[in-house]
C-alpha positions as CSV (number, residue, x, y, z in Angstrom):
1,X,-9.5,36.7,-3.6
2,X,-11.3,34.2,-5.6
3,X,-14.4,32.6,-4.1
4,X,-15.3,29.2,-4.9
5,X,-19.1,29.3,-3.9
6,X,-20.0,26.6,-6.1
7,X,-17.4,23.9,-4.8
8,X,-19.1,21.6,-2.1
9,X,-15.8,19.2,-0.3
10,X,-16.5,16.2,1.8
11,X,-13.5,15.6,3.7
12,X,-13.6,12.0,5.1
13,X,-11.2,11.5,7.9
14,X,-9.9,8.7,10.0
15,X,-11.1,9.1,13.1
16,X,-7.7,9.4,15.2
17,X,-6.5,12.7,16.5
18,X,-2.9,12.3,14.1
19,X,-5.7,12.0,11.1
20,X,-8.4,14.9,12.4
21,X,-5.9,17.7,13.1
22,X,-4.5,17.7,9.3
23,X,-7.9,17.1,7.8
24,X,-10.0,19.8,9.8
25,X,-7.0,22.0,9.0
26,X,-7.2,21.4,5.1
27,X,-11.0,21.9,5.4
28,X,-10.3,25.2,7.0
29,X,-8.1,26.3,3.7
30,X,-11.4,25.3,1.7
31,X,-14.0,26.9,4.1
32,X,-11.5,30.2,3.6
33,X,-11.7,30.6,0.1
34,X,-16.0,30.2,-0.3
35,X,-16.0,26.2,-0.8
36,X,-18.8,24.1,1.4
37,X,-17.1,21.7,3.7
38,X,-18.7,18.8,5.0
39,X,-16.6,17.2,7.5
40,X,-17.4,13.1,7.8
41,X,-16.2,11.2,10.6
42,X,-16.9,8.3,13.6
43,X,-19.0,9.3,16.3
44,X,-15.6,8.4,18.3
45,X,-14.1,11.7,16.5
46,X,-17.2,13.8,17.4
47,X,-16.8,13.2,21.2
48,X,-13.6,15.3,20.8
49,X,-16.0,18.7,19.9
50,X,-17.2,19.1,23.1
51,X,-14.1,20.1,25.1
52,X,-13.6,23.4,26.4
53,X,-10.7,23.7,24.0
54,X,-12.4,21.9,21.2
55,X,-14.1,24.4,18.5
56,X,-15.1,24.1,15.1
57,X,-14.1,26.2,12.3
58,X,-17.3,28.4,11.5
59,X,-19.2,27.0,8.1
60,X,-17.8,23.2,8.9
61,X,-20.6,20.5,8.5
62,X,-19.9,17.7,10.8
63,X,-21.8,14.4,10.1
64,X,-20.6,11.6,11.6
65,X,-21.4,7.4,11.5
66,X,-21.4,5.4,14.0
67,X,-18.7,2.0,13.6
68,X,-17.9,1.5,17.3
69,X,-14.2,2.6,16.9
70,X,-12.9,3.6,20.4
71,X,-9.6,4.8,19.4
72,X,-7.1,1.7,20.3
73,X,-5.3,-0.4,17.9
74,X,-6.3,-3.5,17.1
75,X,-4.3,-6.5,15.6
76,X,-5.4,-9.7,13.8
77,X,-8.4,-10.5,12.8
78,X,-9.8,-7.9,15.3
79,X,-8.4,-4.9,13.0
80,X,-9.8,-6.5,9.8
81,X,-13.0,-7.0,11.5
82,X,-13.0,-3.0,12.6
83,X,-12.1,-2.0,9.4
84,X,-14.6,-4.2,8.1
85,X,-17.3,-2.3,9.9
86,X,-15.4,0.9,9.5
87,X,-16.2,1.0,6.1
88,X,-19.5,-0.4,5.6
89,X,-20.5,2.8,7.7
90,X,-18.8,5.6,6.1
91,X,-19.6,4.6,2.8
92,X,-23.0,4.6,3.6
93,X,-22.7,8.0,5.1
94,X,-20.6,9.4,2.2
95,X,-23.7,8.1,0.1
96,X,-26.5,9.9,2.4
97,X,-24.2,13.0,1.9
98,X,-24.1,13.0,-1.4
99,X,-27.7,11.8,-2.0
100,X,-28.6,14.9,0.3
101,X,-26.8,17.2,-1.2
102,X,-27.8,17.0,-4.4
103,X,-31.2,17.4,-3.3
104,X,-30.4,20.7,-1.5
105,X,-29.4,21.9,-4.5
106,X,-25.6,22.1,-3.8
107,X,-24.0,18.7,-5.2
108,X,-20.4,17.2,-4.0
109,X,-17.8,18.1,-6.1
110,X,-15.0,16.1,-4.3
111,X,-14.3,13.6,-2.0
112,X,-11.0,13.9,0.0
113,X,-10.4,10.8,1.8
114,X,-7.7,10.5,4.3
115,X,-5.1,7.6,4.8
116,X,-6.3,4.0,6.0
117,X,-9.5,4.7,4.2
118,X,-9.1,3.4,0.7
119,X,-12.5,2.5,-0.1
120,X,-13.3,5.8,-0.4
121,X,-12.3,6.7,-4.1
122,X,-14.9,3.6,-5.2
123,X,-17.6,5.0,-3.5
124,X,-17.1,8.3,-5.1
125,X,-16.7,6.6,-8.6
126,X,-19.8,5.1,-8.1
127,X,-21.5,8.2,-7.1
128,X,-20.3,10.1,-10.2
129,X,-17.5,12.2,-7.7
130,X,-14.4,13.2,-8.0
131,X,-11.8,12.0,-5.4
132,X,-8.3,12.7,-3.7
133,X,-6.2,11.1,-1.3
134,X,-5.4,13.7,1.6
135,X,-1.9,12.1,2.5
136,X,-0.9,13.0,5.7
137,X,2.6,11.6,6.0
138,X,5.8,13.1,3.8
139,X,5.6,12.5,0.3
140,X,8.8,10.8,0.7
141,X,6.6,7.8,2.5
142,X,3.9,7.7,-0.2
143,X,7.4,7.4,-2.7
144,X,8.5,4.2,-0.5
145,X,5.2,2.8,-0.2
146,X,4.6,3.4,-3.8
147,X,7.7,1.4,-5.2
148,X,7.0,-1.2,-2.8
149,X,3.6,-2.5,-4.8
150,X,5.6,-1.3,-7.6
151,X,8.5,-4.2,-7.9
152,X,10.8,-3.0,-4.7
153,X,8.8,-5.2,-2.7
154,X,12.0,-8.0,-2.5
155,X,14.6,-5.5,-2.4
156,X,13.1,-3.9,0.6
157,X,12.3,-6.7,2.6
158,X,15.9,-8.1,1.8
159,X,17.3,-5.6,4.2
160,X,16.2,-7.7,7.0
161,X,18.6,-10.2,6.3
162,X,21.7,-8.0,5.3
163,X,24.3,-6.1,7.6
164,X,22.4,-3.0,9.4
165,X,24.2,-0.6,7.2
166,X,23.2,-1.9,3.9
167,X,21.4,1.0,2.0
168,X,18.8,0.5,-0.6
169,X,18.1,3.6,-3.3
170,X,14.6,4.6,-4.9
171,X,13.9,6.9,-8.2
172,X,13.9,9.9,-7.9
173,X,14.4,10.5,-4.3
174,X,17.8,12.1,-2.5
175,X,18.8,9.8,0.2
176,X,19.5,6.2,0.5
177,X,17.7,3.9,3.4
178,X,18.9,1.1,5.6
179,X,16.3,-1.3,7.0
180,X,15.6,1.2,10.1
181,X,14.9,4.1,7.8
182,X,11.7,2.4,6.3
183,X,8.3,2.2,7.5
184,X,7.8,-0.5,9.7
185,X,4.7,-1.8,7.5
186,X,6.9,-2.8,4.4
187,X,9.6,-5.0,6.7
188,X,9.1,-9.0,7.0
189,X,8.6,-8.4,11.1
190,X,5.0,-5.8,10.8
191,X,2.8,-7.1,13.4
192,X,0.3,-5.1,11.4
193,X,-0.5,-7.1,8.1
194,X,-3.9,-5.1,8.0
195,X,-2.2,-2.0,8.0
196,X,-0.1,-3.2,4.8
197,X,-2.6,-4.2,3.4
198,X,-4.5,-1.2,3.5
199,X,-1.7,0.9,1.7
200,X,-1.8,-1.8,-1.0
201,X,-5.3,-0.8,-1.5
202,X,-4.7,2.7,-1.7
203,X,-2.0,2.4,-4.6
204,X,-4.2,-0.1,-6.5
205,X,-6.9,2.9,-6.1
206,X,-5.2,5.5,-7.4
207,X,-4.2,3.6,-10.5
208,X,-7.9,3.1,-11.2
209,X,-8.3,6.1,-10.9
210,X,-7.9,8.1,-15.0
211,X,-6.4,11.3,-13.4
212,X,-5.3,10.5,-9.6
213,X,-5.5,13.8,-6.9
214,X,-2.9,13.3,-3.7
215,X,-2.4,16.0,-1.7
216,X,-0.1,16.0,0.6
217,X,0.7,18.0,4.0
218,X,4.5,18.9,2.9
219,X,5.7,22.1,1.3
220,X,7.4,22.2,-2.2
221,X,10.6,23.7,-0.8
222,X,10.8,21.2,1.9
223,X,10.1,17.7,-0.5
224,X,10.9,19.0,-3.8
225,X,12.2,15.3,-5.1
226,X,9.9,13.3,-3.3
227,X,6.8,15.3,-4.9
228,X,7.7,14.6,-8.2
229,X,9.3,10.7,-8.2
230,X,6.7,8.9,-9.2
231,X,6.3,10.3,-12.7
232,X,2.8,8.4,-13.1
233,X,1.0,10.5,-10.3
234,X,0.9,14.0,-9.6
235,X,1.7,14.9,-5.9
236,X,0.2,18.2,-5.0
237,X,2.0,20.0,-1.5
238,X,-0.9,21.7,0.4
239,X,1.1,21.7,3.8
240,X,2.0,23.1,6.0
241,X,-1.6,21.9,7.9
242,X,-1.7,23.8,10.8
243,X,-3.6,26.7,12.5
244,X,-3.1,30.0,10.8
245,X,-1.8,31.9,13.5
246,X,1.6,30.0,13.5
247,X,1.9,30.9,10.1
248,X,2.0,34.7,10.2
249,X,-1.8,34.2,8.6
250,X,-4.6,37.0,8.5
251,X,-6.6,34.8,11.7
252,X,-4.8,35.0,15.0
253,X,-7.5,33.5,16.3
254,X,-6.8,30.5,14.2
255,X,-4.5,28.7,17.2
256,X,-6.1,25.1,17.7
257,X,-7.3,22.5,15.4
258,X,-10.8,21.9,16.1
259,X,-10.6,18.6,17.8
260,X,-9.7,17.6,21.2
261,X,-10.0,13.4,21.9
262,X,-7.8,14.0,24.6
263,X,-8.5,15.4,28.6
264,X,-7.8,19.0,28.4
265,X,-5.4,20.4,30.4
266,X,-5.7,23.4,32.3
267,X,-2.7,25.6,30.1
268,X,-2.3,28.2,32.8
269,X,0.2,26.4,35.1
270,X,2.1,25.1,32.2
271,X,2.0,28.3,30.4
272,X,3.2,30.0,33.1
273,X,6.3,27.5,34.1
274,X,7.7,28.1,30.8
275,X,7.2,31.8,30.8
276,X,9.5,31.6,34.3
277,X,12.4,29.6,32.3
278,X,15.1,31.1,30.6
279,X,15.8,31.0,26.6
280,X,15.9,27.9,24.9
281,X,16.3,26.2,28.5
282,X,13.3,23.4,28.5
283,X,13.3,20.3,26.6
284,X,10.0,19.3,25.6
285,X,8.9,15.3,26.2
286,X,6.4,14.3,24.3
287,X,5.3,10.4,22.1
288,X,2.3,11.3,20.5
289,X,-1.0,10.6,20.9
290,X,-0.9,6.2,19.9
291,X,2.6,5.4,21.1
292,X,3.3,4.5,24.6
293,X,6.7,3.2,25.3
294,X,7.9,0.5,28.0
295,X,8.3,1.2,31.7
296,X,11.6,0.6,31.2
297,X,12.3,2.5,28.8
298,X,10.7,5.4,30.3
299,X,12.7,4.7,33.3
300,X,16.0,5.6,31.2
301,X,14.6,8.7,30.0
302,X,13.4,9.8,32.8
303,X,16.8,8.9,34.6
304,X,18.7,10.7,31.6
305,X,16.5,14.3,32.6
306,X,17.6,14.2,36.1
307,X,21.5,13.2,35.0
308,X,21.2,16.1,32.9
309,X,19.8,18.3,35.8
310,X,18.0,20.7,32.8
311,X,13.9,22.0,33.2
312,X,11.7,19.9,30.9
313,X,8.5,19.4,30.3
314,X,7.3,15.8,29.9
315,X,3.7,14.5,28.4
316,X,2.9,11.0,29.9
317,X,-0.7,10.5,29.1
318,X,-2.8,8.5,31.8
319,X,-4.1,6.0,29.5
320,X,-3.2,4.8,25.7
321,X,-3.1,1.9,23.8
322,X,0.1,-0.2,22.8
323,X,1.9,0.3,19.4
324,X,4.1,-1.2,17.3
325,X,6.9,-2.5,19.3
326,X,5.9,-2.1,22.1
327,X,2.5,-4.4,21.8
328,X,3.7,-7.5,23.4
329,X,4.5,-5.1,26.7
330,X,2.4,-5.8,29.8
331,X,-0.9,-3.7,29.5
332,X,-0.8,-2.3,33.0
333,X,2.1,-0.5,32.2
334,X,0.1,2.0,29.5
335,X,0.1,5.4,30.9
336,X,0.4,4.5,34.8
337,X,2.8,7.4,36.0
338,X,3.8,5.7,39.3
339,X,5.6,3.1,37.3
340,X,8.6,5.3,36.9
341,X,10.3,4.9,40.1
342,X,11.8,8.6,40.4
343,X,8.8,10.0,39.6
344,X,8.9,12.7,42.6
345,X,12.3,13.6,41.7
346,X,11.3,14.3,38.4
347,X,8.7,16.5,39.9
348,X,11.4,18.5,41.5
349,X,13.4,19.7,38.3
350,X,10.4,20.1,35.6
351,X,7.1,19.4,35.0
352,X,4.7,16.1,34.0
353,X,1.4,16.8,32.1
354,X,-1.3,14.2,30.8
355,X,-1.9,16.7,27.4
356,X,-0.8,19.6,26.4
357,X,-1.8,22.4,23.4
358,X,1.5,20.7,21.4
359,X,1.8,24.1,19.1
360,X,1.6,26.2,22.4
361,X,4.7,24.4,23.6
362,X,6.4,24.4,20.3
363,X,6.4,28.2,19.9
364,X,6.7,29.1,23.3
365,X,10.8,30.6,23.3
366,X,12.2,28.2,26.6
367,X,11.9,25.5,24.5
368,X,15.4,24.1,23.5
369,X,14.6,20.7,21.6
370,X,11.6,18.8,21.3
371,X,12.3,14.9,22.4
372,X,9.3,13.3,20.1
373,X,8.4,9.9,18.4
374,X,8.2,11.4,15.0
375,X,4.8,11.5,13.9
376,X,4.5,13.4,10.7
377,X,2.4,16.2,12.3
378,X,4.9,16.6,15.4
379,X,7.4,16.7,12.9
380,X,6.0,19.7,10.8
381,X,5.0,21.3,13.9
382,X,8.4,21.2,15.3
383,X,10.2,22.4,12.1
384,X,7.7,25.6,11.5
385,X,8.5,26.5,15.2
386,X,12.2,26.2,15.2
387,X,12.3,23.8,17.5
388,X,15.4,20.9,16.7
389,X,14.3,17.4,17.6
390,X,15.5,14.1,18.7
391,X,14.1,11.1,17.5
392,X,12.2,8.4,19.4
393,X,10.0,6.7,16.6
394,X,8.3,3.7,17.2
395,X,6.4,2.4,14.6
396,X,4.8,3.1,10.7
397,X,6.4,6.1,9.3
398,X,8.1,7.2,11.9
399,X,11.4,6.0,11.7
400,X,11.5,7.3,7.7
401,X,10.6,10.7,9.0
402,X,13.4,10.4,11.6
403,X,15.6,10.0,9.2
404,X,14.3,13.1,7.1
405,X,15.0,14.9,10.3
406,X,18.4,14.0,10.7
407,X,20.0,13.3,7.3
408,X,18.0,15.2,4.3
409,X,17.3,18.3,6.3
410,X,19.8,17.9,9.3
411,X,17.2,19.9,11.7
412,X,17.5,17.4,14.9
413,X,19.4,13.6,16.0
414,X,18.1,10.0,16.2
415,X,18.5,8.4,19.5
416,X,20.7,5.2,19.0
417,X,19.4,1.9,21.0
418,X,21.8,-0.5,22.3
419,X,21.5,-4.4,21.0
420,X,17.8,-4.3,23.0
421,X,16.3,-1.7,21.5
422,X,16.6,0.2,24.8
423,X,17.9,3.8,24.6
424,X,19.9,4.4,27.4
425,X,20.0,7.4,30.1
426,X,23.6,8.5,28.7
427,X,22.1,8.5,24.9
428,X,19.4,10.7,25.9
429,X,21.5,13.0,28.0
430,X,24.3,12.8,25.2
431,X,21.9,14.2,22.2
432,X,19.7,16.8,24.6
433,X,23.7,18.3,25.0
434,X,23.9,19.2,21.6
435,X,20.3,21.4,21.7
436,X,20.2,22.4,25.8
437,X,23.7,24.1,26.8
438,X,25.3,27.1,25.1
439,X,28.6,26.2,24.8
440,X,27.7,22.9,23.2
441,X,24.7,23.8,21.2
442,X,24.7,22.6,17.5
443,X,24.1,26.5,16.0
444,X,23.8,25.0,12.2
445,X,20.7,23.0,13.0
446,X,19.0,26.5,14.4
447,X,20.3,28.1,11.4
448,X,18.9,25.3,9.3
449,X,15.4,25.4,10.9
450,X,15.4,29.1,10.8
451,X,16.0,29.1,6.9
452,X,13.0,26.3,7.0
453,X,10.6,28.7,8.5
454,X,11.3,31.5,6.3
455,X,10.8,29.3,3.5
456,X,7.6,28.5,4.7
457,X,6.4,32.0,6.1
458,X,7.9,33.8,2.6
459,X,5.0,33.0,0.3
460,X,2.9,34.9,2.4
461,X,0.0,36.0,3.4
462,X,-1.5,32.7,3.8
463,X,-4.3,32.6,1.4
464,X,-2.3,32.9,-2.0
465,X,1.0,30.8,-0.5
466,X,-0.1,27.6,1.4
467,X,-3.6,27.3,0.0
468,X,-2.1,28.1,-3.8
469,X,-2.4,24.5,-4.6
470,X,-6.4,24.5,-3.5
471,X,-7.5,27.0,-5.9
472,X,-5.4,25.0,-8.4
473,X,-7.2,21.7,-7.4
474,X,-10.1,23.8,-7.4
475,X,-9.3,24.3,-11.2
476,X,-8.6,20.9,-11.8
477,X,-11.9,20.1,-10.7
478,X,-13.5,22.0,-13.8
479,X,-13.9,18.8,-15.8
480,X,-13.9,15.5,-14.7
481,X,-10.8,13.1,-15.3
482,X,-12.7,12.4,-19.6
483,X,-12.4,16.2,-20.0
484,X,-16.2,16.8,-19.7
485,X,-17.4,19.7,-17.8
486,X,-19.1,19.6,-14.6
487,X,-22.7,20.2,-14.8
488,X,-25.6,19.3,-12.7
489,X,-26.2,16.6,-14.6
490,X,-22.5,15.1,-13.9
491,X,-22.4,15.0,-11.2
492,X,-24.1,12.8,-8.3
493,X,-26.2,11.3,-11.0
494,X,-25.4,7.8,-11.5
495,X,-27.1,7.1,-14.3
């Protein structure tokens, strides 16, 4: 294998666990192949190294900055003020990295900046380095966000206003979207304006940019038309981004991210529930690591488990921060167990954790179906373990990657709410059905997720399948974006 000795990365990520796990995971593909990694992030993302189950790839640099980010969302002028300080801190520390670097001997070759951190690519212009977007949501998002600044603004937003089931239809791409397929950022109702705002910075970025770099944590065979819609930019696939060892790679030691902001859970009692349970007989319950959803709507899940009288295993985190739409909710609802009134009976049929190892679960063979709010990296988690899904999504790209799930690659079902926005007990119970009990099980989605995985798993052994594209960006890198080969006078020198 190729070694790429003279290739020094700094990967600068957002510091929320949905951003870390994907980033560290990319920076493991680098370390792997001979580049030097420095990983840059919040001093919030460092606390989450010093858990028992935390651990840091070998060769990793961490350096981290200090912008008082304490992991909850923000709204208003509170966000714009975060992100204010946010980046007056990291691009000072991506400047002492480079400045350092240089000195040392081994100069930056790339920055790889992560979503919600735009500014990123100016710094690096103005330190004479090459960038690229690590974007860790489906390339099929980046397409709708992209024709959004790019003159579908109106027709998107015009959704609002039509019947539910009007459809709109982008370039390039497969399927067509009604207003609850889209991100919740592009409609006329986003409480997050910041958060809009940032993506509008990243696209006017990338057009600056001579020869743009995005990289993506998808797989060609799973977003073929979505990675090459937008004809002006070149979307690279370096997905999936997860631990080797669920990836028939060469490290089975390779089974956590890196990273742990959450409590850790001891995974012996869990562990060994599931290994009592029968085949494909536990649903898994689990919203992510942001969203936390109403106490009444986790009273009609929790009411649809018991009706359907089947083991599961439910994540209710002790504390979190409101999202989306559920941000007007009272606050002393977030994470508080006791709220749900049949909590003990609950208790008596499966099991209640505040965390869990997510990929653990996933792979572990009781699990029937995966109840989740659709993150991206639950998502891709879910489809390389087999595991069909049903839809909760909240908020951002959520509800597009729903729709992924259960339309383009028909590998799960989206709950339905009622004129509320409340998913009933008889909706939950009526889609866990389809995954749970044998003579009802929907056989075609396994079938479907099965071909998914081998997809994935046939381009083996790791290091010249899923990390192809890095030795080609590594190639790439050979001359800058004028055609003029890197030297040591290129690069890092300003002047």
């Amino acid at each position: 294998m190729t070694r790429h000795h003279h290739h020094h990365f700094v990967v600068l990520s957002f510091p929320a666990q949905g951003h870390i796990n994907p980033n560290l995971q990319f920076s493991k593909r680098l370390l792997r192949i001979g580049v030097r990694v420095t990983f840059v992030a919040s001093s919030y993302a460092r606390l989450g190294t010093s858990t028992a189950a935390s651990k840091l790839p070998d060769g990793l640099t961490f350096v981290e900055y200090d912008d008082g980010y304490d992991g909850k969302v923000k709204q208003g002028d509170e966000a714009k003020q975060r992100l204010a300080r946010m980046k007056q801190s990291s691009s000072e520390a991506l400047q002492q990295v480079v400045s350092s670097a240089a000195l040392e001997g081994c100069p930056v070759t790339c920055i790889a900046y992560s979503l919600l951190l735009p500014w990123a690519a100016a710094v690096a212009r103005e330190l004479h380095v090459l960038s690229a977007l690590i974007w860790i949501q489906p390339a099929t998002v980046f397409d709708i966000y992209y024709y959004y600044f790019h003159g579908f603004d109106g027709v998107m937003r015009e959704l609002e206003d039509q019947e539910p089931s009007s459809t709109i239809d982008l370039p390039g791409l497969p399927i067509s979207f009604t207003r609850r397929d889209l991100p919740s950022f592009v409609m006329p109702k986003n409480s997050y304006p910041a958060a809009l705002d940032i993506f509008r910075e990243h696209m006017a970025e990338l057009e600056v940019e001579t020869s743009a770099r995005v990289l993506v944590n998808t797989f060609d065979a799973l977003e073929p038309e979505a990675l090459r819609s937008v004809s002006k930019l070149k979307l690279t696939a370096v997905g999936p981004l997860i631990p080797s060892a669920y990836l028939g790679g060469e490290d089975p030691s390779d089974t956590g991210f890196g990273v742990d902001l959450y409590p850790s859970t001891d995974n012996t009692s869990y562990v060994q529930w599931l290994d009592s349970k029968p085949h494909s007989s536990v649903i898994y319950v689990s919203f992510g690591s942001i969203s936390v959803l109403s106490k009444q709507q986790m009273e009609e899940i929790g009411r649809g488990l018991l009706d359907m009288g089947k083991p599961f295993l439910w994540v209710i985190r002790e504390c979190g921060s409101k999202s989306g739409e559920d941000s007007t909710a009272d606050s002393e609802e977030d994470g508080d167990q006791k709220l749900i009134s049949c909590m003990e009976e609950l208790e008596h049929v499966g099991v209640i954790v505040p965390w869990c190892s997510q990929l653990q679960v996933l792979s572990h063979p009781a699990i029937s179906c995966f109840f989740t709010h659709c993150g991206w990296n639950s998502t891709m988690e879910s489809l390389i373990s087999g595991v069909p899904m049903v839809g909760f999504p909240q908020w951002t790209d959520q509800s597009t990657n729903a729709k992924l799930v259960e339309d383009c690659w028909r590998t799960g079902a989206r709950v339905n709410p009622n004129g509320d926005g409340l998913v009933e007990r008889d909706e939950v119970k009526r889609l866990a059905l389809r995954f749970v009990c044998l003579n009802n099980r929907d056989f075609a989605c396994y079938q479907r997720l099965q071909h998914c995985l081998l997809v994935a798993l046939l381009l083996n052994p790791l290091e010249n399948h899923i990390s192809t594209p890095i030795p080609d960006l590594l190639h790439l890198l050979q001359t800058t974006p004028g055609g003029v080969p890197f030297s040591s006078n290129t690069v890092n020198n300003p002047g």
